[in-house]
ROPA-94962 format. One line per field, with one value per residue (C-alpha): x, y, z; residue number from 1. Coordinates in nm, 3 decimals. Example, Ala and Ser with C-alpha at 12.3 -4.5 7.8 and 13.67 -1.06 7.14 Angstrom:
c1: 1.230;1.367;
c2: -0.450;-0.106;
c3: 0.780;0.714;
n: 1;2;
end
This chain:
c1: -3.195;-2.831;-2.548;-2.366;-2.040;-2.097;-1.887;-1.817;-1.714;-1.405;-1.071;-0.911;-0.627;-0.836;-0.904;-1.284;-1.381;-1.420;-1.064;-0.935;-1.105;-0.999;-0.601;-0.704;-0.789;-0.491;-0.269;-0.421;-0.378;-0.011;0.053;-0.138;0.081;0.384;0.283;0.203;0.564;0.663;0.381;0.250;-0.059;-0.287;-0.168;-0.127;0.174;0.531;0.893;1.140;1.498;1.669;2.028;2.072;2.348;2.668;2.579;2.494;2.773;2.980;3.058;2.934;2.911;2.667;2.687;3.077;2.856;2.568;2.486;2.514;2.416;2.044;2.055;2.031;1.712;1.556;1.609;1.443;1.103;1.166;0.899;1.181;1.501;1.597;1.906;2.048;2.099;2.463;2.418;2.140;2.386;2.679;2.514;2.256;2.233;2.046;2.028;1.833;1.428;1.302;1.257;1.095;1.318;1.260;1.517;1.628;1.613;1.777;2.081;2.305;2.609;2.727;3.038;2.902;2.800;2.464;2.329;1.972;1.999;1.886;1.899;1.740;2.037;1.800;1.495;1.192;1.292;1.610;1.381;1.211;1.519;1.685;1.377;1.269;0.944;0.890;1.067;1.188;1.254;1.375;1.219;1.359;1.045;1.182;1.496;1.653;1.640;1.267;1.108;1.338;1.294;0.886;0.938;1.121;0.829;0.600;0.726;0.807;0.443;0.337;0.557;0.496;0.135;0.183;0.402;0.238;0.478;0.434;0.612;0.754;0.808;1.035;0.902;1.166;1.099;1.438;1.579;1.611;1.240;1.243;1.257;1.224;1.193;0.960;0.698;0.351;0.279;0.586;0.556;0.261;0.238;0.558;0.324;0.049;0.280;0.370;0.051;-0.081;0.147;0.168;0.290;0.133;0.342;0.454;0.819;0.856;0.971;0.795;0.692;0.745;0.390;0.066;-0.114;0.031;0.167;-0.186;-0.248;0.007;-0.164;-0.521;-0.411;-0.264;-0.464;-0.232;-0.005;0.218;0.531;0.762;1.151;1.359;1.646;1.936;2.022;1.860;2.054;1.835;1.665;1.402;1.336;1.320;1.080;0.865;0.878;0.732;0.495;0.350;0.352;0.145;-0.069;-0.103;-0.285;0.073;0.190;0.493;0.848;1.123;1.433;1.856;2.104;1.877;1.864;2.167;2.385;2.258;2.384;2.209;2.052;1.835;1.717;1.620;1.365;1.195;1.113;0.989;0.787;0.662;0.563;0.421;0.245;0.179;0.109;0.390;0.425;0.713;0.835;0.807;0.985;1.293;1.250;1.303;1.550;1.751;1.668;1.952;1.807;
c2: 1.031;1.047;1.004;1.321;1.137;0.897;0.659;0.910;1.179;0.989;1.102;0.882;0.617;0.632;0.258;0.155;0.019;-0.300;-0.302;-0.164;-0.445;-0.724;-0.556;-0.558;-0.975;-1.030;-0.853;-1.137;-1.415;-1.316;-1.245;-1.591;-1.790;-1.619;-1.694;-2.076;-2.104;-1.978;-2.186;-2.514;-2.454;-2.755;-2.648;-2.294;-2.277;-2.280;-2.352;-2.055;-2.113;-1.745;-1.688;-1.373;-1.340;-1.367;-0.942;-0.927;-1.130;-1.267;-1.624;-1.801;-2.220;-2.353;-2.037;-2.123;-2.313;-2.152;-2.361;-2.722;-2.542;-2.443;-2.780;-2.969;-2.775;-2.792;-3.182;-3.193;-3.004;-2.682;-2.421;-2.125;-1.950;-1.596;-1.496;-1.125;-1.084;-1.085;-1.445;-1.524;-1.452;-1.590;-1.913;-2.021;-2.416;-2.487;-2.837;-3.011;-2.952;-2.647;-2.410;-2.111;-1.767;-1.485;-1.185;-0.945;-0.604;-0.442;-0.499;-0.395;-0.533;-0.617;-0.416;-0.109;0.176;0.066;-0.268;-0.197;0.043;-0.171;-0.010;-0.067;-0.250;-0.374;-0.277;-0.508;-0.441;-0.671;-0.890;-0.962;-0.922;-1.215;-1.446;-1.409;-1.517;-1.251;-0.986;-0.914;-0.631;-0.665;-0.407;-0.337;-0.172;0.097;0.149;0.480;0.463;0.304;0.600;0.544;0.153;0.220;0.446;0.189;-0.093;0.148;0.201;-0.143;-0.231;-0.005;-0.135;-0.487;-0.421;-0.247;-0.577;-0.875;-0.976;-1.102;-0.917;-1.078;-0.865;-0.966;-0.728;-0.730;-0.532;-0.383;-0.030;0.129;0.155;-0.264;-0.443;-0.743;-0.867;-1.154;-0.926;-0.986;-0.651;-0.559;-0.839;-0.788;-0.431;-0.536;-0.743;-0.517;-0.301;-0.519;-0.546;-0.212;-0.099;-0.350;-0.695;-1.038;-1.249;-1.109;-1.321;-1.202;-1.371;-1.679;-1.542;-1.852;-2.010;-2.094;-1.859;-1.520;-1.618;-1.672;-1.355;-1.187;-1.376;-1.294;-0.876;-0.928;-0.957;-1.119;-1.477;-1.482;-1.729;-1.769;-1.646;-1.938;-1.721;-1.804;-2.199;-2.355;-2.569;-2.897;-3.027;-3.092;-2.775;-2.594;-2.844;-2.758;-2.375;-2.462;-2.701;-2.473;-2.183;-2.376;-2.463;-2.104;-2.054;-1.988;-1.985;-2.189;-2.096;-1.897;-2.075;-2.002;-2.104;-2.364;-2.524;-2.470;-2.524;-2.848;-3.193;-3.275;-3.001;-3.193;-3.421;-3.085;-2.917;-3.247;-3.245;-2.902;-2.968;-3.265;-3.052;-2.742;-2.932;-3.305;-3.160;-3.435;-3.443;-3.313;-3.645;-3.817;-3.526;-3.562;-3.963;-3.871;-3.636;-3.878;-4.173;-4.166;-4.315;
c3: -2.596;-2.770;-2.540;-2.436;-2.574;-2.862;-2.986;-3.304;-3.083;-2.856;-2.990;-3.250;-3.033;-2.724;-2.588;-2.557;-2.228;-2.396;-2.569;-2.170;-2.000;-2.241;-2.138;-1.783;-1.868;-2.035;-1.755;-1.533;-1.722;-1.749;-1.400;-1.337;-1.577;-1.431;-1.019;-1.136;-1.222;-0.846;-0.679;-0.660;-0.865;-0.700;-0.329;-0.425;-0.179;-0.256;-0.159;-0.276;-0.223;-0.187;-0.318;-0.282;0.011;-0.177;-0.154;0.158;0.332;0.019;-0.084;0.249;0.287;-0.009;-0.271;-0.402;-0.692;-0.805;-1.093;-0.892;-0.577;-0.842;-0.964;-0.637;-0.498;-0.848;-0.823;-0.436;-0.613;-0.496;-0.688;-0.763;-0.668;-0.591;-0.775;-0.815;-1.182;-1.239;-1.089;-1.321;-1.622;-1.520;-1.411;-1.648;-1.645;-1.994;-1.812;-1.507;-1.380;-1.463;-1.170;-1.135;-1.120;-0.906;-1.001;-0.640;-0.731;-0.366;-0.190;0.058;0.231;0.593;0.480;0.424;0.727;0.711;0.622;0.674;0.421;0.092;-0.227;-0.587;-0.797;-1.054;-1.236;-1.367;-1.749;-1.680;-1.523;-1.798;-2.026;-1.784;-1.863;-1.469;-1.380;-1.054;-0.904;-0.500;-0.328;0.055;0.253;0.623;0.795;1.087;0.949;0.904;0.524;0.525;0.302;0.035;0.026;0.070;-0.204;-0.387;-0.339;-0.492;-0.764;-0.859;-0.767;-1.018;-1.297;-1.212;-1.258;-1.606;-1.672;-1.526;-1.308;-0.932;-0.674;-0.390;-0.105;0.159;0.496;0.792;1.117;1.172;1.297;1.650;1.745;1.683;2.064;1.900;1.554;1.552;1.771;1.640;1.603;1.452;1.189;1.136;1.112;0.824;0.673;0.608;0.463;0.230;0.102;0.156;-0.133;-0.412;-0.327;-0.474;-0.258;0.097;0.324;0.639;0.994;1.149;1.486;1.686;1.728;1.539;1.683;1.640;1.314;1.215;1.323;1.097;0.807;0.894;0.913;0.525;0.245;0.011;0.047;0.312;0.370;0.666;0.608;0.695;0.891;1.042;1.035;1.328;1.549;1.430;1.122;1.403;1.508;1.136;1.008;1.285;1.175;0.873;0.994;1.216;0.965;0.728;1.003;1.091;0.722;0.573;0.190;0.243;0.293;0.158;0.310;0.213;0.446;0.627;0.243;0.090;0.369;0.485;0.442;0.191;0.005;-0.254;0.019;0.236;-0.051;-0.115;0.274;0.272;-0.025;0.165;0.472;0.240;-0.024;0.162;0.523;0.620;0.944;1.110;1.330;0.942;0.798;0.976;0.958;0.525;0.559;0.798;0.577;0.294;-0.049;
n: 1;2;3;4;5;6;7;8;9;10;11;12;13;14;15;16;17;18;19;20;21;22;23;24;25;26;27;28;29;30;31;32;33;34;35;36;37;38;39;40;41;42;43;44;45;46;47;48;49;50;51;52;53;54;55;56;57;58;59;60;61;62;63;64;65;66;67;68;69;70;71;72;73;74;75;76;77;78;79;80;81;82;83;84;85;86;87;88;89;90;91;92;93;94;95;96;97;98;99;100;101;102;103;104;105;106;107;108;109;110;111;112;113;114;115;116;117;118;119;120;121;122;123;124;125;126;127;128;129;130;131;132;133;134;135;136;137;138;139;140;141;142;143;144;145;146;147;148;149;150;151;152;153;154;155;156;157;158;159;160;161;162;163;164;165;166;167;168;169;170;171;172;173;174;175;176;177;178;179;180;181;182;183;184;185;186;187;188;189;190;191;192;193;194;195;196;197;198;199;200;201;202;203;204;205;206;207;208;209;210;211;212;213;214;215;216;217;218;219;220;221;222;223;224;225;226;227;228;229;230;231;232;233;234;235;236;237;238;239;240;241;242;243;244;245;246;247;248;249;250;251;252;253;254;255;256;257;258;259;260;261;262;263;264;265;266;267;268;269;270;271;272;273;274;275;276;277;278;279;280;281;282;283;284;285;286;287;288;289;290;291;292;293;
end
């Protein structure tokens, strides 16, 4: 029996379903090659170094330098850096390890009437044009402005796909409705969110144990890794954030001012790779970081 629609009778241009799913293959291997230069590809984990808060709260301790300030976590092993893309520009190294490069794409400052209010600055086109291997967007979940920056997620979900490129998704439980950020239902509920509408690669905040960060994994369906916050009081007490998040079925970490600000920045990733990619402990963690060689 002939086909209602032979191959004779498809308008002229129209992709074959072979010629779409050989695309489809290629738009995977792409996005593959692209996520094995942000993660570890044996451990499939990774340790992301943001940059991005010379916006958000201007030249703080650790960010007067970009280009040393890149060099130093690229020598501890770290797997890539988020940069905003005037920085990416102005501070290119063309020396050093190679590190992977994560371009932000939403800001806001603690200037302005509302810092939960993070806008698109950047688009994935510049991305790409900047040689960036992924893209971020910082969502704040509960905020008064949250449909435009869901809105905003979408949308660069669906261009990411057409391009290839991962999508990092940083999900924060914040507005007037949030008790308490680093609630397991709020965080997770952040999470999902994240996932629900596009992201390959979901940050959000470490909920303070094993078990109810492993819940917040186990309700999102793609990678998750623990935001390093605020810098913790000891080197102690943020290696065992990270410990425990890894323990909890975690991605890794995605860590600024407990990196950049530290003593010894270099010294600091190639601990953190030790703990995401090694499973090193975290009594012989701070043992290498206090050990100066």
């Amino acid at each position: 029996m002939m086909s209602l629609s032979s191959e004779k009778d498809k308008a002229p241009g129209l992709p074959s379903e072979s010629s779409e799913a050989l695309g489809d293959t290629m738009s995977q291997v792409g996005k593959n090659i692209r996520m094995d230069r942000i993660m570890n590809r044996q451990t499939k984990r990774t340790v992301i170094i943001p940059m991005d808060h010379g916006v958000t709260a201007g030249p703080m301790q650790g960010l007067h330098k970009m280009s040393e300030t890149v060099d130093a976590v690229a020598r501890g092993g770290a797997n890539a850096v988020v940069l905003h893309k005037g920085i990416i520009q102005a501070g290119y190294r063309g020396y050093g390890r190679d590190i992977g490069l994560i371009m932000h794409m939403s800001a806001s400052t603690n200037l302005g009437p509302d810092p939960g209010n993070k806008v698109s600055v950047a688009d994935v086109d510049e991305a790409i044009k900047l040689g960036a291997d992924a893209v971020s967007v910082h969502i704040n979940v509960g905020s008064k402005s949250e449909p435009d920056q869901l809105a905003f997620l979408g949308r660069s979900a669906k261009i990411c796909r057409e391009w290839s490129i991962p999508l990092l998704a940083m999900m924060y439980p914040r507005g007037e409705k949030i008790k308490n950020e680093f609630d397991v239902e709020v965080v997770s509920h952040a999470a999902r969110v994240g996932a629900e509408l596009g992201a390959d690669v979901v940050k959000t905040n470490y909920t303070g144990s094993v078990e109810s960060f492993g819940d917040v994994i186990r309700g999102c369906p793609v990678p998750v890794v623990m935001a390093g916050g605020p810098k913790t009081k000891t080197q102690e007490e943020f290696f065992r954030m990270v410990y425990d998040s890894i323990r909890a079925g975690g991605y890794g970490v995605s860590a600024g001012r407990n990196v950049f600000q530290a003593d010894d920045p270099t010294k600091m990733v190639q601990v953190l790779c030790g703990i995401v990619h090694e499973q090193l402990s975290v009594k012989d963690a701070v043992d290498k970081y206090m050990k100066r060689t």
